[in-house]
N, CA, C and O atoms as a printed pandas DataFrame, in Angstrom:
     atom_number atom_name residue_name chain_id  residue_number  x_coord  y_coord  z_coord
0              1         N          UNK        A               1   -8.423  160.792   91.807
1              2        CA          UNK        A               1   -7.479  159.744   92.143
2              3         C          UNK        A               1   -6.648  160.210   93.349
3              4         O          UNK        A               1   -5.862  161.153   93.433
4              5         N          UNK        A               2   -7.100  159.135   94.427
5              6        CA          UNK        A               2   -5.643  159.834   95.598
6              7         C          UNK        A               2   -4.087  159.659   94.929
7              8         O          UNK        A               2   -3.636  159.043   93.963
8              9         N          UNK        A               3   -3.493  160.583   96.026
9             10        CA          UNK        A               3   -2.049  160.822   95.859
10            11         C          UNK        A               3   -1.151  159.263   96.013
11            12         O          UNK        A               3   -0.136  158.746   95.547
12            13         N          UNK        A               4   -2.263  158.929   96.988
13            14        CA          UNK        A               4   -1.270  156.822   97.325
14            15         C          UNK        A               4   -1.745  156.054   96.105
15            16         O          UNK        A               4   -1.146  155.035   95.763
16            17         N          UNK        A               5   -2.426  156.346   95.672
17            18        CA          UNK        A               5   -3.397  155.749   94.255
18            19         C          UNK        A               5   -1.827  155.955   93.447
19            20         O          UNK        A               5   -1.001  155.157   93.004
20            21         N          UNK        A               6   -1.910  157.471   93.519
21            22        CA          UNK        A               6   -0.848  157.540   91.981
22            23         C          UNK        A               6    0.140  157.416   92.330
23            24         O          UNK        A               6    0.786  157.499   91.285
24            25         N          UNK        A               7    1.308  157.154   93.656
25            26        CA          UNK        A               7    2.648  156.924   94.073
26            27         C          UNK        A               7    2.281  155.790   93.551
27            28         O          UNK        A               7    2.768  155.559   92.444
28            29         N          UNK        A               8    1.626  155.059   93.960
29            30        CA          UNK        A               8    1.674  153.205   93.394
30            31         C          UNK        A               8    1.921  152.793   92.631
31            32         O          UNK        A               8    2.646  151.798   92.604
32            33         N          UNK        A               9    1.482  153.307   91.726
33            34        CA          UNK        A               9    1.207  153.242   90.295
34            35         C          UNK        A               9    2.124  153.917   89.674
35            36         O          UNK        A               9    2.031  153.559   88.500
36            37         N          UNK        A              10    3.004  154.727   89.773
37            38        CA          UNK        A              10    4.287  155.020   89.800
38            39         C          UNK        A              10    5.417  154.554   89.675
39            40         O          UNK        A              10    6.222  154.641   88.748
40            41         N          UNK        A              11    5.480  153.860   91.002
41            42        CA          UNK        A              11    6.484  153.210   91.439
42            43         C          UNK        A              11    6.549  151.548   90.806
43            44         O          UNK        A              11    7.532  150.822   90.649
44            45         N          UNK        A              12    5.197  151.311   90.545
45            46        CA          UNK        A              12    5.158  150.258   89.355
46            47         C          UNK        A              12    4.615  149.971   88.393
47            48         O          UNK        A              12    3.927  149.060   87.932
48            49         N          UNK        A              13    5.142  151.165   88.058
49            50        CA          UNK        A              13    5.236  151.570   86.161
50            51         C          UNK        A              13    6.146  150.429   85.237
51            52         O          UNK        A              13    7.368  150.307   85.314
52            53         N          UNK        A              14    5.563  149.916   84.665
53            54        CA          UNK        A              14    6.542  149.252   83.544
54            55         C          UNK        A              14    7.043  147.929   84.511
55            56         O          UNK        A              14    7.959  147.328   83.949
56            57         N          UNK        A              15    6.641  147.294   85.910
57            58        CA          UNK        A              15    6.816  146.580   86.082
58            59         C          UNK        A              15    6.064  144.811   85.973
59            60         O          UNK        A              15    5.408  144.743   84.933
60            61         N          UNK        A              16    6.037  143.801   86.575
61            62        CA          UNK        A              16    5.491  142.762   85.605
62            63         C          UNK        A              16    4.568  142.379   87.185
63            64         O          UNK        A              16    5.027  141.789   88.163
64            65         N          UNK        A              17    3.541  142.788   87.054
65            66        CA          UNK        A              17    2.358  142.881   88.442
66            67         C          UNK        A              17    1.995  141.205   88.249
67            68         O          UNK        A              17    1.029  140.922   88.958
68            69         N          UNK        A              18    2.535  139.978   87.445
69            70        CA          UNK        A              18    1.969  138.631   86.965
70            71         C          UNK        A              18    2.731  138.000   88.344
71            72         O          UNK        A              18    2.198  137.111   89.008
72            73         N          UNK        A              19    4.269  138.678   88.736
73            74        CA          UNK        A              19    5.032  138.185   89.699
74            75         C          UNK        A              19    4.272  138.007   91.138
75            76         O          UNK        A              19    4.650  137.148   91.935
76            77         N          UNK        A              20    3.302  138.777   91.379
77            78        CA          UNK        A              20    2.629  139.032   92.302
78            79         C          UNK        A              20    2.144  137.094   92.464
79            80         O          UNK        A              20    2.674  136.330   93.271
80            81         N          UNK        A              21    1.127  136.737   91.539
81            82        CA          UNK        A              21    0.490  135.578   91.437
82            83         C          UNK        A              21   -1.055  135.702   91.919
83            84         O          UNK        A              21   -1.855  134.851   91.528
84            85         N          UNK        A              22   -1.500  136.811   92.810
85            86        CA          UNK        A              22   -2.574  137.092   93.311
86            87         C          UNK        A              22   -2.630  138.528   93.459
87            88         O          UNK        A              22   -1.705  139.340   93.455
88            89         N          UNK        A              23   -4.212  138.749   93.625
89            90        CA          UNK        A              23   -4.828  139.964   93.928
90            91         C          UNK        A              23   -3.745  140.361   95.776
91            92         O          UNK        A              23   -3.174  139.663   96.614
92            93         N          UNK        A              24   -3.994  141.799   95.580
93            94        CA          UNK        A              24   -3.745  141.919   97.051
94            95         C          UNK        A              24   -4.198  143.558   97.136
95            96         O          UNK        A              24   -3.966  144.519   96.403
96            97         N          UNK        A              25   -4.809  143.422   98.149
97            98        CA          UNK        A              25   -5.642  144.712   98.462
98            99         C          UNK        A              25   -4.457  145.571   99.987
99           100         O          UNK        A              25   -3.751  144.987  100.810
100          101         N          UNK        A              26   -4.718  147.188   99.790
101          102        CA          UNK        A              26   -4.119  147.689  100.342
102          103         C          UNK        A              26   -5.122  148.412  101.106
103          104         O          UNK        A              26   -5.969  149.106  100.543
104          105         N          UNK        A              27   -5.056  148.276  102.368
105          106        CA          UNK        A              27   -6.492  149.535  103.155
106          107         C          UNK        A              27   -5.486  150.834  104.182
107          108         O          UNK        A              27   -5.184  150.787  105.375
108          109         N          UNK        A              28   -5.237  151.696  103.341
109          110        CA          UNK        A              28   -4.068  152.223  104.373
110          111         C          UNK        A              28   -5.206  154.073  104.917
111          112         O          UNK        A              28   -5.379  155.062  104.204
112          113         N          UNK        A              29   -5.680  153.844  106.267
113          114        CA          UNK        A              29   -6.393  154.948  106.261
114          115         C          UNK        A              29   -7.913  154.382  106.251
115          116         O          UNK        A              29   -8.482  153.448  106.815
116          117         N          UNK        A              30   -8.439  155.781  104.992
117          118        CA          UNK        A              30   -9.678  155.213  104.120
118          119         C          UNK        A              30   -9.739  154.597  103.091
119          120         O          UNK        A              30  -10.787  154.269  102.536
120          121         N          UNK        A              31   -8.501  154.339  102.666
121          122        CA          UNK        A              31   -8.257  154.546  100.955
122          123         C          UNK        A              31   -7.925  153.221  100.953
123          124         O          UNK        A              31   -7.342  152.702  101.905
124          125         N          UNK        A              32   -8.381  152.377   99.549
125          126        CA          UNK        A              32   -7.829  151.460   99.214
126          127         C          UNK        A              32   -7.066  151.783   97.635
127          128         O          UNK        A              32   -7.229  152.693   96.823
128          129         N          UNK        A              33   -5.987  150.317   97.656
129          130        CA          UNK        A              33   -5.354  150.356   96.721
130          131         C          UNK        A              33   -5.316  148.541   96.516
131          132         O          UNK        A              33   -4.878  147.618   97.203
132          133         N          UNK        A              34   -6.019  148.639   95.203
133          134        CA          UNK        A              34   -5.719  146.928   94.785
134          135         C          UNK        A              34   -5.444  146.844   93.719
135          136         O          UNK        A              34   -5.789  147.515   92.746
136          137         N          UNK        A              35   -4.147  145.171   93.919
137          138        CA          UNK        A              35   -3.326  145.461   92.977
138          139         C          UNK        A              35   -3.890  144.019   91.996
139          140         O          UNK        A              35   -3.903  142.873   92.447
140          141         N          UNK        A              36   -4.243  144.329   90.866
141          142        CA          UNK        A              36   -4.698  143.025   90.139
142          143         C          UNK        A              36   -3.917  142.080   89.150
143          144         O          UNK        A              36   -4.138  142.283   87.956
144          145         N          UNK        A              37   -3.237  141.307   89.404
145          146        CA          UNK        A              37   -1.908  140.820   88.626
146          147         C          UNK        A              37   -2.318  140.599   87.481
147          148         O          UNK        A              37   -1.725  141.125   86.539
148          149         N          UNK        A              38   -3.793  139.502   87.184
149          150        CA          UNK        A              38   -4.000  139.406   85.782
150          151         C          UNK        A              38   -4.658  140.148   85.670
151          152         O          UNK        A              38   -4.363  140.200   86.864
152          153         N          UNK        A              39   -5.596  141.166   85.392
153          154        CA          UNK        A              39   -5.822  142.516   84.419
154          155         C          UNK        A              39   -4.614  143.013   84.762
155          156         O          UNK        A              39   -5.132  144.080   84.432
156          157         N          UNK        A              40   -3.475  143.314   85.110
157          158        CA          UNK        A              40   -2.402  144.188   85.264
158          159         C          UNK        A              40   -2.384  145.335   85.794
159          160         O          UNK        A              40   -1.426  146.077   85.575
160          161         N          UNK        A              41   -3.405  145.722   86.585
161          162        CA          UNK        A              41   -3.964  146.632   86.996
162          163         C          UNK        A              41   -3.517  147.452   88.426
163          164         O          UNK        A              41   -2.937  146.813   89.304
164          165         N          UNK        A              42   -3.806  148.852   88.607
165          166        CA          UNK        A              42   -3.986  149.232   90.142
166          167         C          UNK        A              42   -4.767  150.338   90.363
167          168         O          UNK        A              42   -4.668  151.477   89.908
168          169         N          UNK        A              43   -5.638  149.799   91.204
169          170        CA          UNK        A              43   -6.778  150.825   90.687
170          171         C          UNK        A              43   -7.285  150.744   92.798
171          172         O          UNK        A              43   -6.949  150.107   93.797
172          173         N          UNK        A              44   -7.890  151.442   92.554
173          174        CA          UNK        A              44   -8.994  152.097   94.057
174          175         C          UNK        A              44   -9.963  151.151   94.638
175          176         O          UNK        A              44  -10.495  151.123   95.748
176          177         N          UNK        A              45  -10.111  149.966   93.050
177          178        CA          UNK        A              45  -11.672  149.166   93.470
178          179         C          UNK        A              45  -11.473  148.320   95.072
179          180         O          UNK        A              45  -10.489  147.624   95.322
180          181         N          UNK        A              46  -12.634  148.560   96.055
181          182        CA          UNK        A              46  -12.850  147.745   96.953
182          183         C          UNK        A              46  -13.410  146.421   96.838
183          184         O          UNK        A              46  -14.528  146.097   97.238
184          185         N          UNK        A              47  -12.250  145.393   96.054
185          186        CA          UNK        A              47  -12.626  144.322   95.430
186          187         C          UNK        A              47  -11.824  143.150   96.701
187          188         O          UNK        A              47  -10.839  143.406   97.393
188          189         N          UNK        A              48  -12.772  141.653   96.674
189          190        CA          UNK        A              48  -11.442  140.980   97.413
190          191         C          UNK        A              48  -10.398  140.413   96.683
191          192         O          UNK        A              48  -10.350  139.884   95.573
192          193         N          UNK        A              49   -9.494  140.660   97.633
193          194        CA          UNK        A              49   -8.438  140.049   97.422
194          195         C          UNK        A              49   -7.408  139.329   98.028
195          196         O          UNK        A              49   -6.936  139.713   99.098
196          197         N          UNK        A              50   -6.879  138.002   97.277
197          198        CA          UNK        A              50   -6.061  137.039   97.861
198          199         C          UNK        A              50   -5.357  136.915   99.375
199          200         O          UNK        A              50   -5.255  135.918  100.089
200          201         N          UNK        A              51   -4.812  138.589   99.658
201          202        CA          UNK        A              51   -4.645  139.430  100.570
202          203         C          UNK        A              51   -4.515  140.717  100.667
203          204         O          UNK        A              51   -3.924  141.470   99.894
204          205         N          UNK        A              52   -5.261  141.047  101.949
205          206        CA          UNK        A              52   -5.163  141.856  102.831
206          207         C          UNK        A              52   -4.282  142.883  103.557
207          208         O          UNK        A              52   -4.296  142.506  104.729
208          209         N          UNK        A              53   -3.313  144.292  103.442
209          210        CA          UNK        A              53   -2.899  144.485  104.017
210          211         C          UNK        A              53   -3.607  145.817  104.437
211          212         O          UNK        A              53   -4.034  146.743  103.747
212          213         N          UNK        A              54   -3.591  145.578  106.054
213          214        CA          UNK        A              54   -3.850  146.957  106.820
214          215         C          UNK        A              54   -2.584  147.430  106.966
215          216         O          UNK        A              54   -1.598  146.694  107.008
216          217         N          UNK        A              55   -2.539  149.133  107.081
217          218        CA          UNK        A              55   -1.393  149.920  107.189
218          219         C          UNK        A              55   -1.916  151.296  107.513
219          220         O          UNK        A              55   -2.972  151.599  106.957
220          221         N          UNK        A              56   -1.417  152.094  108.237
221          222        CA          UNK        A              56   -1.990  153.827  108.464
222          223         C          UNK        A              56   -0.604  154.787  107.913
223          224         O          UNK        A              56    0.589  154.834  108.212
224          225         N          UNK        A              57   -1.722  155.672  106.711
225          226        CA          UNK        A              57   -0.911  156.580  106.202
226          227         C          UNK        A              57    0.717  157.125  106.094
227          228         O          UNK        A              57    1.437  157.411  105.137
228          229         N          UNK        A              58    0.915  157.116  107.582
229          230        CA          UNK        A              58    2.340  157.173  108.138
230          231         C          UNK        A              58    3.185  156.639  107.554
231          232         O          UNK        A              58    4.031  157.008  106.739
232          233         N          UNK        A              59    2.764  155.152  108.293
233          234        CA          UNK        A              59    3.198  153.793  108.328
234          235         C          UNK        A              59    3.825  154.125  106.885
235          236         O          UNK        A              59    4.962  154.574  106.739
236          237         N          UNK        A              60    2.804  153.803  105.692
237          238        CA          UNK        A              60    2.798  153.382  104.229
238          239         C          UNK        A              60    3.962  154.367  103.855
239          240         O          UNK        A              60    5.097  153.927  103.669
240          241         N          UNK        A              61    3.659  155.757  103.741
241          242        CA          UNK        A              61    4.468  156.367  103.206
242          243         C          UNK        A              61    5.827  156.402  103.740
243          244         O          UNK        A              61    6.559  157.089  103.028
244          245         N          UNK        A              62    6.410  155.892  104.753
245          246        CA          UNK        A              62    7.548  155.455  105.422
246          247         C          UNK        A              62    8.313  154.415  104.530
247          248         O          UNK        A              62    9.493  154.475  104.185
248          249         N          UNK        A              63    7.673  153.749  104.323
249          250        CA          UNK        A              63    7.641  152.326  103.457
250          251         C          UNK        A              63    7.793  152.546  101.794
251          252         O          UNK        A              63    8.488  151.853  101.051
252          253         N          UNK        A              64    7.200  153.363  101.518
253          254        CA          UNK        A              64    7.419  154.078   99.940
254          255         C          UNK        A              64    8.615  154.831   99.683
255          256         O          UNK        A              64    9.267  155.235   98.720
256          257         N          UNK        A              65    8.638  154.856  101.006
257          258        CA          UNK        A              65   10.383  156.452  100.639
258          259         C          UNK        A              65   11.113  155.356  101.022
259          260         O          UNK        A              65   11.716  155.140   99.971
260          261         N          UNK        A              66   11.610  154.218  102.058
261          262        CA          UNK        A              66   12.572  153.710  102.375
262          263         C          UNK        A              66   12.646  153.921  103.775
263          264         O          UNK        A              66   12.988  152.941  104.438
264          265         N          UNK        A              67   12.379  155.078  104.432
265          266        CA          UNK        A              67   12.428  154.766  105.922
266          267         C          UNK        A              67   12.548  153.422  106.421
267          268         O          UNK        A              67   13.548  152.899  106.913
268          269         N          UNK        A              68   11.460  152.948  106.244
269          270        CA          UNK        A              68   11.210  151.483  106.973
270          271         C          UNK        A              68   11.091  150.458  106.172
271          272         O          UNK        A              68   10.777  150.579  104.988
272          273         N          UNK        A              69   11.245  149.749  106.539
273          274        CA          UNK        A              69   10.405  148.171  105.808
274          275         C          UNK        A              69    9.313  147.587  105.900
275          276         O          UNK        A              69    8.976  147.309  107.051
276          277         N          UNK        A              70    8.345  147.178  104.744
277          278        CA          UNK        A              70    7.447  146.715  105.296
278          279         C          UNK        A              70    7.291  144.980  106.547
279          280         O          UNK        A              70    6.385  144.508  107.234
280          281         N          UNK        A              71    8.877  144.542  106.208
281          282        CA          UNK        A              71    8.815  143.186  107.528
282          283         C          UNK        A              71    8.954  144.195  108.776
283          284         O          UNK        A              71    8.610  143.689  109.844
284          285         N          UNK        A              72    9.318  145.298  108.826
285          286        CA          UNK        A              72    9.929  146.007  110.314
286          287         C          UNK        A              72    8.311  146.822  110.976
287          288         O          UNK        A              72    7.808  147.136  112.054
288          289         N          UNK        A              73    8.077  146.856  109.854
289          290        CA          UNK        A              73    5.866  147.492  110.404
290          291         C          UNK        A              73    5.570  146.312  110.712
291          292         O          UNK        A              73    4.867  146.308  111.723
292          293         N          UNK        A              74    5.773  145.318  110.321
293          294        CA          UNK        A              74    4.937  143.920  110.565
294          295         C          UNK        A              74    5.168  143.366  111.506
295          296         O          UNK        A              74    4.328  142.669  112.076
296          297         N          UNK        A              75    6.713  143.574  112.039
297          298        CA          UNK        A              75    6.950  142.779  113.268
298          299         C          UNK        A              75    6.943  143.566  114.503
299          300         O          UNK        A              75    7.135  143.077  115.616
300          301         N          UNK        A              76    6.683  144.969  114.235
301          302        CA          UNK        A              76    5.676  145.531  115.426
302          303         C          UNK        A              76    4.419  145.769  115.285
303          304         O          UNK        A              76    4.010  146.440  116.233
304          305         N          UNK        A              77    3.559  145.504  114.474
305          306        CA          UNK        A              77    2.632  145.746  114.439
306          307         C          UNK        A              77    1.892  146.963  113.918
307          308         O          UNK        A              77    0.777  147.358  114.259
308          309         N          UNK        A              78    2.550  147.372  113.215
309          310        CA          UNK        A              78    2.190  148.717  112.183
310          311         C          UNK        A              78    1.083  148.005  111.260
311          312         O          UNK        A              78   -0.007  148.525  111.017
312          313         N          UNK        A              79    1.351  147.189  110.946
313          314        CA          UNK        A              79    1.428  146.314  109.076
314          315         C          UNK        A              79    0.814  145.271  109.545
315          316         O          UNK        A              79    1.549  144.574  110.245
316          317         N          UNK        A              80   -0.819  144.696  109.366
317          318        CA          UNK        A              80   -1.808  143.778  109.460
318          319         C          UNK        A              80   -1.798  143.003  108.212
319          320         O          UNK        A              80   -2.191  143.562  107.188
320          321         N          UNK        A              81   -1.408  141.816  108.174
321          322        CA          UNK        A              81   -1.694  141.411  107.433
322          323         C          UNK        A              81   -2.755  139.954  107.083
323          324         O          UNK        A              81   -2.512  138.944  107.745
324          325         N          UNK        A              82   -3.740  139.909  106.191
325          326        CA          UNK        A              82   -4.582  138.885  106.673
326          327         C          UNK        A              82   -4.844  138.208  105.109
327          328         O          UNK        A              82   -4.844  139.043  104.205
328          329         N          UNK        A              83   -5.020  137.081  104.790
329          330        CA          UNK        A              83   -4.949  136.100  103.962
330          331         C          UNK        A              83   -3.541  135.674  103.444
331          332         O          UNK        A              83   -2.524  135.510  104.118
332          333         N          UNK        A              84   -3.702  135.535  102.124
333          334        CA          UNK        A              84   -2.557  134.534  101.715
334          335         C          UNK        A              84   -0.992  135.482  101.932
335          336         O          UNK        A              84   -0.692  136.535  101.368
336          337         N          UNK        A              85   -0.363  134.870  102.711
337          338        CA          UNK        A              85    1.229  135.945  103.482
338          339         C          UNK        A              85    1.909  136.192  102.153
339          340         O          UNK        A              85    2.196  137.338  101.806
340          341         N          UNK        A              86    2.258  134.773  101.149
341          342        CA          UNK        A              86    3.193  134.690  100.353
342          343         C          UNK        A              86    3.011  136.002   99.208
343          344         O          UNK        A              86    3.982  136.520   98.656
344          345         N          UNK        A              87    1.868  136.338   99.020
345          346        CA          UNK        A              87    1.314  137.368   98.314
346          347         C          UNK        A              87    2.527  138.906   98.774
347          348         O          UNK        A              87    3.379  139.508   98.121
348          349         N          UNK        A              88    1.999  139.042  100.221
349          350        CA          UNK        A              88    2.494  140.157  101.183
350          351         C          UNK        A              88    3.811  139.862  101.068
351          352         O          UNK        A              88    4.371  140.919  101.360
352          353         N          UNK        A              89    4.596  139.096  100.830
353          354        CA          UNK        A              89    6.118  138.879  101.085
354          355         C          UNK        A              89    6.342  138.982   99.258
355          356         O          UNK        A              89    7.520  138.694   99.046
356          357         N          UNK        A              90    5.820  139.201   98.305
357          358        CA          UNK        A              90    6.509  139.053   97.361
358          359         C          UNK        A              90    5.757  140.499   96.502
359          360         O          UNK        A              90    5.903  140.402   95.283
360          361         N          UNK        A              91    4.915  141.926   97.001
361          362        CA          UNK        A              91    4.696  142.910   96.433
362          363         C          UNK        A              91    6.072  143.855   97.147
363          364         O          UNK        A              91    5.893  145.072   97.106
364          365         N          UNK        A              92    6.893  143.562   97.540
365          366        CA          UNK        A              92    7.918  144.181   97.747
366          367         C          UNK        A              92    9.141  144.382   96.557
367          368         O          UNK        A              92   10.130  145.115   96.555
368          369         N          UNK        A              93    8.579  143.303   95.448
369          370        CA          UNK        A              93    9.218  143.577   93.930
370          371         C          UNK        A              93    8.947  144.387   93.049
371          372         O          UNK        A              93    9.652  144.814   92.135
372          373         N          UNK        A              94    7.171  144.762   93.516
373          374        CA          UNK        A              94    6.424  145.556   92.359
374          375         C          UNK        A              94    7.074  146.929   93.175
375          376         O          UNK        A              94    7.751  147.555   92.360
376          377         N          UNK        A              95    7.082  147.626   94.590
377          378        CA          UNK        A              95    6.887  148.537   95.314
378          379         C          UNK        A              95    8.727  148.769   95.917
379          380         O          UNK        A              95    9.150  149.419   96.873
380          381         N          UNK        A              96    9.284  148.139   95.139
381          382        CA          UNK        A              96   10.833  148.572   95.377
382          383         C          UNK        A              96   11.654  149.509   93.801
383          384         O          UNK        A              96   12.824  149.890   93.850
């Protein structure tokens, strides 16, 4: 299991992943991280999902400690994001 695998999963421990409303896949690097609202899940699988976020290592872990925000990667262009946005604007509940 990577190390971004298990911060994730960590950080939303005991939280309610249903808030999400959709799948949303994380590609940060090589590594994925997808988050599955109904199985409740977060797991590695390279499955699709609702959305899309690209991010590089840096970036992410910036974003996990608080450095940055993920709207402040996005509005320079750190932080790709591709399918459904509302998804991307509301895993900032599971990942806070």
């Amino acid at each position: 299991m990577s190390e971004l695998l298990s911060k994730i999963q960590e950080i939303a421990k005991g939280k309610d992943l249903s808030t999400l409303g959709s799948s949303i896949k994380f590609v940060v690097g090589d590594e994925i991280v997808f988050i599955d609202p109904e199985a409740g899940t977060i797991t590695s699988d390279d499955t699709e999902a609702s959305c899309t976020v690209t991010v590089e290592h840096e970036t992410m872990s910036e974003i996990l400690s608080g450095d940055t925000s993920s709207q402040a990667a996005f509005m320079t262009g750190k932080l790709k994001v591709a399918g459904d946005m509302g998804v991307a604007l509301k895993v900032g509940t599971i990942l806070s």
